[in-house]
N, C-alpha and C positions, 0 to 999 in steps of 0.2 A: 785370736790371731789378728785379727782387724783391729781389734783395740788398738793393739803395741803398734801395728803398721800405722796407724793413723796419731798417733801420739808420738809418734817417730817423725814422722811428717810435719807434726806441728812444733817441735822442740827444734829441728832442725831450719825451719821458715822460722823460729823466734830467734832462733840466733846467728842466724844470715842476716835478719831485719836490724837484730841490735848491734852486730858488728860494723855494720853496712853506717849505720848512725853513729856508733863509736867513731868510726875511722874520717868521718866527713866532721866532726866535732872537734878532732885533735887539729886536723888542717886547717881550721875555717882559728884555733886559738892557736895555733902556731904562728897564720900567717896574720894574725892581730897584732902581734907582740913582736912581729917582722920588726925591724931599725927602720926599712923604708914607710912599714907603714907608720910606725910610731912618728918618724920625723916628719911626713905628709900631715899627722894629726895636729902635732903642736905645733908646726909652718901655720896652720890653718885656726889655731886657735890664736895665735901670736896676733894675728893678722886682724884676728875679727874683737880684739880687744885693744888693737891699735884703731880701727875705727869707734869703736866706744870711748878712748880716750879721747879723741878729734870732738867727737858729737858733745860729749860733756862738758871740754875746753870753749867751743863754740857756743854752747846752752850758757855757760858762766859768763863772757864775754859779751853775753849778748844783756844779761841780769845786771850785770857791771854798769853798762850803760845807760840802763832802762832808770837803773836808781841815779846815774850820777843826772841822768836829767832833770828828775823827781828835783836832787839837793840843789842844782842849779837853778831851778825854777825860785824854788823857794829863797831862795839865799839873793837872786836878783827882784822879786817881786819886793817892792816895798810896800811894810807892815806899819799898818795904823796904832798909833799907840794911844790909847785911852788919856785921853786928858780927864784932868782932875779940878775939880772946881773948890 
């Protein structure tokens, strides 16, 4: 008799426990796939791949420069040419 009472008892707490889990899993993927929060995600992903583009833009422009001084260098330094005897 205690067997089944206790096995009653624990079939009963496993599936309170696993519904209780079920039902917070559907809410927590329901309210994932909300429109608000989907458009909150990709606002926020838009956003942070518009500063990646800025940082990039800026890193190039910056490389752009660094070489046109390198060619301006060279290009006004006057170069000795080997005389020939």
């Amino acid at each position: 008799m205690f067997r089944r009472l206790f096995w009653l008892v624990v079939g009963a707490g496993f599936g309170f426990g696993v519904s209780f889990w079920l039902m917070r899993f559907v809410k927590e993927t329901a309210q994932r796939y909300s429109p608000e929060r989907v458009s909150a995600d990709l606002a926020g992903a838009l956003k942070a791949f518009g500063g990646d583009l800025r940082a990039a833009a800026a890193e190039g422009r910056l490389a752009m420069r660094e070489r046109e001084e390198e060619l301006r260098s060279e290009v006004e330094t006057p170069r000795r040419v080997p005389s020939r005897l």
